[in-house]
N, C-alpha and C positions, 0 to 999 in steps of 0.2 A: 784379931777382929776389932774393928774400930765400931766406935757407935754408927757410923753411917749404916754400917749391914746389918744391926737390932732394931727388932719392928719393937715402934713405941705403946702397941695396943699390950702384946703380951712378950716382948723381951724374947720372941724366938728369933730364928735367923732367916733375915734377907735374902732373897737371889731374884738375880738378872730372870727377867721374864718379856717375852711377846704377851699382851692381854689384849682382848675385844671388850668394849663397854658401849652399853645402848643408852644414849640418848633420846629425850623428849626436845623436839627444837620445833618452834614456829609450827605445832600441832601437829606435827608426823614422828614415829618413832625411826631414829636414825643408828643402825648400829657400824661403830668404826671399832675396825682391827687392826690387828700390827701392830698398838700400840706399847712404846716398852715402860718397863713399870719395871718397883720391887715389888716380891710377892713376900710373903712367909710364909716359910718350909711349915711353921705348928698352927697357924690360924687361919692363914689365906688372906689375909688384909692385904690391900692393893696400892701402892705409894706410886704417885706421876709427880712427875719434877714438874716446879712452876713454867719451865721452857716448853715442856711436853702440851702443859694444858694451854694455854698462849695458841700454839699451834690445832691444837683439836680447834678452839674456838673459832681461830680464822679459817681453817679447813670447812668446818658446818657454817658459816658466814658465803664461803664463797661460791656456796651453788655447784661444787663441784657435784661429775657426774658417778652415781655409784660403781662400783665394779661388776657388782650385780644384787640380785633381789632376791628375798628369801619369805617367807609366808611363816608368818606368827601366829598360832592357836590364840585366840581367848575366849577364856573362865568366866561366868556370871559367880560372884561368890554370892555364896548363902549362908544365912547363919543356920547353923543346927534346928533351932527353935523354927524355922520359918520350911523348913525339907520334908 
């Protein structure tokens, strides 16, 4: 095992992974999938290669059109004290 496949948060092991991650861009919540990434098998940290992000950027940049649309619940949080 080289250091490339040890995740730097807690030293577990690496692997090839597809991840989706949601974005906030120019006031709308944008989520993109597909994307590949290292994950770790012990923590779940999620590592994108500087090329990967390059790409996300110019992706949410170019107004492309979504694949499709999905409907996001939202929470009012309350604090205890206030319920």
């Amino acid at each position: 095992m080289n250091d490339a496949s040890i995740c730097p948060s807690c030293g577990g092991t690496l692997e090839d992974r597809s991840i989706q991650i949601d974005f906030r861009y120019k006031g709308r919540l944008i989520v993109v999938e597909g994307i590949p990434a290292q994950v770790c098998k012990d923590c779940g940290e999620q590592l994108v290669s500087a090329s990967t992000s390059k790409d996300i950027d110019a992706l949410l940049e170019s107004g492309a059109r979504p694949s499709r649309q999905i409907t996001v619940p939202v929470l009012p949080f309350r604090h205890s004290a206030q319920a």
